[in-house]
Residue frames relative to the residue before (quaternion, step in Angstrom):
aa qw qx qy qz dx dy dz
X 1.0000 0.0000 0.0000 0.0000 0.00 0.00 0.00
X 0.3301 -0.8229 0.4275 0.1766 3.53 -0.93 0.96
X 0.0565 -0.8515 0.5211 -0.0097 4.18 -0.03 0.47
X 0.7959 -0.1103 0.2056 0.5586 3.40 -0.35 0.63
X 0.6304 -0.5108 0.2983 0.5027 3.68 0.59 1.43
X 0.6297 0.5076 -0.3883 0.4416 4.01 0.63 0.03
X 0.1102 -0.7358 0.6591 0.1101 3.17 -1.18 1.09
X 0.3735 -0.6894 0.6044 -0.1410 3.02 -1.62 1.57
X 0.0676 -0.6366 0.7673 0.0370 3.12 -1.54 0.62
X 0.7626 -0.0857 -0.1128 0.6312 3.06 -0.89 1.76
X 0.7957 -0.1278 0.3494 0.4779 3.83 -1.65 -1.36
X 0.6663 0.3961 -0.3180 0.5459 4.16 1.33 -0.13
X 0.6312 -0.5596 0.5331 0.0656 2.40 -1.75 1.86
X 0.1066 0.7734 -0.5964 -0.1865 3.84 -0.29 0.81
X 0.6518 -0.4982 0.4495 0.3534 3.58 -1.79 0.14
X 0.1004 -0.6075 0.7618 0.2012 4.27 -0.73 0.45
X 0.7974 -0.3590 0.4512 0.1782 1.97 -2.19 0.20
X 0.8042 0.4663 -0.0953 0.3561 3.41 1.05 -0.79
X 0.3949 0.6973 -0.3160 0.5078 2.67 2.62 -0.45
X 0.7385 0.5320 -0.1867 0.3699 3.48 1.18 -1.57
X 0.3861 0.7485 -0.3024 0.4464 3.41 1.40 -0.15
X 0.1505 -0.8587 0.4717 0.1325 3.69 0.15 0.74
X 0.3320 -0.8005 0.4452 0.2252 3.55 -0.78 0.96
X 0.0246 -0.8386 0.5439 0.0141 3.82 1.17 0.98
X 0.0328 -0.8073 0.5883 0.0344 3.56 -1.28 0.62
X 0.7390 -0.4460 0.3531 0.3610 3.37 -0.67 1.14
X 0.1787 -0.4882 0.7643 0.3815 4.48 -0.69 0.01
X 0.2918 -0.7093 0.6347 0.0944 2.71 -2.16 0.16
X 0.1636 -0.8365 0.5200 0.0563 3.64 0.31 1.08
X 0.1134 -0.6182 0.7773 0.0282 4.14 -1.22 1.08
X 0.2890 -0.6323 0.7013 -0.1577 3.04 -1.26 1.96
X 0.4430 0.6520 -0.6008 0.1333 3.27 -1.32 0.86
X 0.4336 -0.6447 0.5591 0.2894 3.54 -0.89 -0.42
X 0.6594 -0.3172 0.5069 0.4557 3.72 -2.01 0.28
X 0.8506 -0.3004 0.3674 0.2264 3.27 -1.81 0.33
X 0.9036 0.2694 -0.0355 0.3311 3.04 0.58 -2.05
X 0.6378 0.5798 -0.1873 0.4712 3.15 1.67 -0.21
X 0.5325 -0.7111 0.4534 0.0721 2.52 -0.75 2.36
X 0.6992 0.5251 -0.3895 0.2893 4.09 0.42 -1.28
X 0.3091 -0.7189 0.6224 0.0195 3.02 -1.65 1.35
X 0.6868 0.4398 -0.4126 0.4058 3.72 0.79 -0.40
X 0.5658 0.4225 -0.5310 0.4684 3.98 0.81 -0.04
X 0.3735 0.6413 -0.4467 0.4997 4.00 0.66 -0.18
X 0.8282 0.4196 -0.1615 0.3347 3.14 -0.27 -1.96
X 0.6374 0.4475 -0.2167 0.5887 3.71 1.14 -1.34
X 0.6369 0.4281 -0.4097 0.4931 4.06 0.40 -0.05
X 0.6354 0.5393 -0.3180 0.4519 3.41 1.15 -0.65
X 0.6757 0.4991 -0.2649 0.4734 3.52 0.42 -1.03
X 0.6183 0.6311 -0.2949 0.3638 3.28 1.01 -1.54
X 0.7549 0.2989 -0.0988 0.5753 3.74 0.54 -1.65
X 0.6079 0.3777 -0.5015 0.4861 4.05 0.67 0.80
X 0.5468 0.5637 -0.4134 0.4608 3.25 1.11 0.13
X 0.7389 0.3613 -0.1711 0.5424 3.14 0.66 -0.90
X 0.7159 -0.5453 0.3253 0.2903 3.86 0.95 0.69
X 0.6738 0.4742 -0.4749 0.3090 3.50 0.88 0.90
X 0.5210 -0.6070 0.4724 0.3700 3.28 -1.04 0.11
X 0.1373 -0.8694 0.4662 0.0895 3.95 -0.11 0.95
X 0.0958 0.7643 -0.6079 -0.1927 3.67 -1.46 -0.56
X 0.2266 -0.7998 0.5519 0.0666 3.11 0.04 1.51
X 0.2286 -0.7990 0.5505 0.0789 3.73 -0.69 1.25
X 0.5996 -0.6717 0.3364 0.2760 3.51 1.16 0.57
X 0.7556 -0.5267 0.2032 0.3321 3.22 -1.55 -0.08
X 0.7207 0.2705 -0.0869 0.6323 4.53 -0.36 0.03
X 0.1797 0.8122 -0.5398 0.1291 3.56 0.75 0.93
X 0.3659 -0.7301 0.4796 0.3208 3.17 -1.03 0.98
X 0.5745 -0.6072 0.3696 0.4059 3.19 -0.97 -0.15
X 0.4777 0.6128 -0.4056 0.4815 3.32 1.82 -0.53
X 0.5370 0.5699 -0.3973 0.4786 3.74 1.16 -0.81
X 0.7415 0.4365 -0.3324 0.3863 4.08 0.49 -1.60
X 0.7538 0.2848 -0.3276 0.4933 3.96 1.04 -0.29
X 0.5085 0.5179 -0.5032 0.4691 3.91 0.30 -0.08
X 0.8121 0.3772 -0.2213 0.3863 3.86 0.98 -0.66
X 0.3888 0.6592 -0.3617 0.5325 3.13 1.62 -0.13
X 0.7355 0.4885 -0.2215 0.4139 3.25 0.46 -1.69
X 0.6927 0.5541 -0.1733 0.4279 3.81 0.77 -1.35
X 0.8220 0.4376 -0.1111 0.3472 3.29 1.06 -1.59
X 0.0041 0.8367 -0.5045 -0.2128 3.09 1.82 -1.60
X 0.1153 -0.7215 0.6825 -0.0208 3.46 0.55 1.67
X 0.3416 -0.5265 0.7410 0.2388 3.81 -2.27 -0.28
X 0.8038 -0.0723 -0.1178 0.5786 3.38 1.03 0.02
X 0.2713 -0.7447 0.5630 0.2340 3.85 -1.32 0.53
X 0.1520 -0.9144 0.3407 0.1574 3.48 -0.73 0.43
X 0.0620 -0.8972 0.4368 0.0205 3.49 1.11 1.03
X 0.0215 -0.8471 0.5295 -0.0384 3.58 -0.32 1.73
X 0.3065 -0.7625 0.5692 0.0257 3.46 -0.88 0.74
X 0.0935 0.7565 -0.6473 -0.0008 3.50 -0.24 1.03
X 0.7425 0.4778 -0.2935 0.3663 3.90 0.76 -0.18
X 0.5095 -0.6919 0.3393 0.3828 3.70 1.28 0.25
X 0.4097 0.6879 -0.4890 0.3460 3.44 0.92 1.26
X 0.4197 0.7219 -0.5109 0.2043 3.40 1.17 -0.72
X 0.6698 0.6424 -0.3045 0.2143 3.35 0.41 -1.12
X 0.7840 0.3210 0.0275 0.5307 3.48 1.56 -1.17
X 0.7090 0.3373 -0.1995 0.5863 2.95 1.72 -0.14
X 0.6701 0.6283 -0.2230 0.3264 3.34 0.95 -0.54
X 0.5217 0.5266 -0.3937 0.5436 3.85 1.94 -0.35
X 0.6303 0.4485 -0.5208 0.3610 3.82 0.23 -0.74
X 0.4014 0.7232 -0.3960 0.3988 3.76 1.11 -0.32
X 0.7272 0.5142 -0.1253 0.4371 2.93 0.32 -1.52
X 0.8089 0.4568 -0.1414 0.3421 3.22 0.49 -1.70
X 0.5336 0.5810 -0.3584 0.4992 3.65 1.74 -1.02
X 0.6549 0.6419 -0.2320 0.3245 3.18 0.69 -1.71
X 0.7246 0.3858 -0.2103 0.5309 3.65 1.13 -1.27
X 0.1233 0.8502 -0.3032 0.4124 3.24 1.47 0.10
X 0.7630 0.0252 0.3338 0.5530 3.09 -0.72 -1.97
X 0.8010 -0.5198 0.1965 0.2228 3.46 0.45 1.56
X 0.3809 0.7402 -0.4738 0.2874 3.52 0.96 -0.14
X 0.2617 -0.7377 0.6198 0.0561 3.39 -1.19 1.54
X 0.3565 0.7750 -0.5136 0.0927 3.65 1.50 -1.01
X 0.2962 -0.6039 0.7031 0.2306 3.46 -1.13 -0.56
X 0.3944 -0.8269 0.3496 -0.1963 2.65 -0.16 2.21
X 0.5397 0.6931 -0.4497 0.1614 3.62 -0.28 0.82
X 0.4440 -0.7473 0.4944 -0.0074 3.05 -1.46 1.03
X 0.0929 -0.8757 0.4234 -0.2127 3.86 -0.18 1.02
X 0.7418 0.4004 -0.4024 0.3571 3.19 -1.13 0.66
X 0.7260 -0.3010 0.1870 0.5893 4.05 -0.36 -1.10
X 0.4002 -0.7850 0.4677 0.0704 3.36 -0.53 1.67
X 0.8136 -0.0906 0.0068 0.5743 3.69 0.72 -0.83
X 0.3954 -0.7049 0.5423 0.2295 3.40 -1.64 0.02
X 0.5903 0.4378 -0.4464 0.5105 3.53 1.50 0.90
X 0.7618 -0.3351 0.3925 0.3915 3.23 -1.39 -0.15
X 0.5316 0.5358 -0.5256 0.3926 4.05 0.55 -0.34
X 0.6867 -0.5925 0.3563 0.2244 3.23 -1.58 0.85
X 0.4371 -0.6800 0.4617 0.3652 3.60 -0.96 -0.02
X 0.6258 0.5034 -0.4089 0.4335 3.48 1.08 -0.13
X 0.6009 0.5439 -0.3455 0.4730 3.51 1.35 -0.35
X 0.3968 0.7305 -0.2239 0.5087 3.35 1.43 -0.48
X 0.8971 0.1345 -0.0553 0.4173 2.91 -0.15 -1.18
X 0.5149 0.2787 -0.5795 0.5669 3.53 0.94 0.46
X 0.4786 0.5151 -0.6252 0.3387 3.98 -0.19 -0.20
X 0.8426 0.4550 -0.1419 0.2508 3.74 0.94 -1.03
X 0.3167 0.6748 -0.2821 0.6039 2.67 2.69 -0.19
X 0.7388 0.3954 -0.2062 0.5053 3.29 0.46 -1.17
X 0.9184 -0.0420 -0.3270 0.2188 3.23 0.64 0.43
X 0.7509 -0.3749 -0.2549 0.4802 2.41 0.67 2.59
X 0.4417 0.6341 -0.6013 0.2030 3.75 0.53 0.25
X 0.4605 -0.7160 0.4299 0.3006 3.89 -0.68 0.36
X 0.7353 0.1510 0.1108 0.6513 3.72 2.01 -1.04
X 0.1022 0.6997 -0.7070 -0.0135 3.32 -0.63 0.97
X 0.3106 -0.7330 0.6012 -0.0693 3.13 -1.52 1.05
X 0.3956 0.8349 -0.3295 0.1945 3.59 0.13 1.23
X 0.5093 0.6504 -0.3254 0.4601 3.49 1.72 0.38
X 0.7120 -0.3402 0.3454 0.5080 4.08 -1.15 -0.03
X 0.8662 0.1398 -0.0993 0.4695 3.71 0.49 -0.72
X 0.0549 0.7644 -0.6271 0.1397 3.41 1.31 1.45
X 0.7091 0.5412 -0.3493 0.2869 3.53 0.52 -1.76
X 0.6238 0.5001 -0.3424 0.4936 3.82 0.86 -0.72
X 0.6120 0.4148 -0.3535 0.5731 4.01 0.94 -0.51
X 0.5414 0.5588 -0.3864 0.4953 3.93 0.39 -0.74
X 0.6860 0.5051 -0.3149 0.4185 3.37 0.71 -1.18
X 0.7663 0.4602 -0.1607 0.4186 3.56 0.47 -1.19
X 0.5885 0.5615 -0.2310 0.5339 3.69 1.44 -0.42
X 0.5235 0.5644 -0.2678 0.5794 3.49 1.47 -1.36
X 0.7124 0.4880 -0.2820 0.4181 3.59 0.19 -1.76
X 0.5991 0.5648 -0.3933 0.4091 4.07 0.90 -1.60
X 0.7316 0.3963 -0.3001 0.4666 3.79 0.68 -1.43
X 0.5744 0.5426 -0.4767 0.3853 3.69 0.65 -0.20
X 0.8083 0.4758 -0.0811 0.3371 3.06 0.82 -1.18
X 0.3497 0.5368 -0.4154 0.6457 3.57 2.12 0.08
X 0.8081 0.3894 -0.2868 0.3362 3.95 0.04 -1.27
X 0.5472 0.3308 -0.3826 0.6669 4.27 0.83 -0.93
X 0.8851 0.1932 -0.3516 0.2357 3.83 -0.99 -0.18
């Protein structure tokens, strides 16, 4: 017997076939870069990378604005953002990111990657300066891409199961 699209036996809700049918959706990964940074091929290689591995991306290109990193958040509803840095700005440009983003409510899992600064201060200092203000992963050594991988794979693997 059918009730409100539900099929029952007697007053119990039973399970179809189609109920059992999981409704798995692709993560969704927003790709872009700091403001000032002009490079398109670390973009391009984060893209490919995370469709390979089964997400659904939108790579906002190169000198994103930030008006670009929240109007797409909002529209896209990424599972993760990826603010790359191929020109050594992240450091100084890369918190207001964070901070807009936490703004207007963003849960994304937040990280940022590649060259962090153009001075002599460490990258581990870095990157907690950017922890602290709010990045979930920074990514920024010889075998970042092989971590990236496994962090990418962790959010895939919270959303299909």
């Amino acid at each position: 017997m059918l009730i409100d699209n539900q099929e029952r036996v007697g007053n119990i809700p039973t399970t179809s076939a189609w109920d059992c049918k999981r409704k798995a959706r692709k993560p969704r990964a927003l790709i872009g870069t700091i403001a000032s940074d002009s490079h398109t091929w670390n973009l391009i290689f984060i893209d490919l990378l995370l469709k390979e591995l089964g997400f659904h991306t939108m790579n906002l290109g190169p000198c994103t604005p930030l008006s670009l990193f929240l109007s797409s958040f909002v529209n896209f509803k990424p599972d993760m953002i990826i603010v790359s840095s191929v020109n050594g700005h992240a450091r100084s440009q890369a918190p207001e990111i964070a901070a807009k983003l936490k703004l207007i409510g963003a849960t994304s899992r937040l990280v940022a990657g590649g060259k962090l600064s153009t001075g002599p201060e460490g990258n581990i200092e870095i990157r907690n300066e950017l922890q602290l203000a709010g990045f979930h992963a920074v990514f920024f050594t010889d075998d970042s891409i092989g971590e990236f991988t496994k962090y990418a794979e962790s959010i895939k693997s919270a959303i299909v199961s």
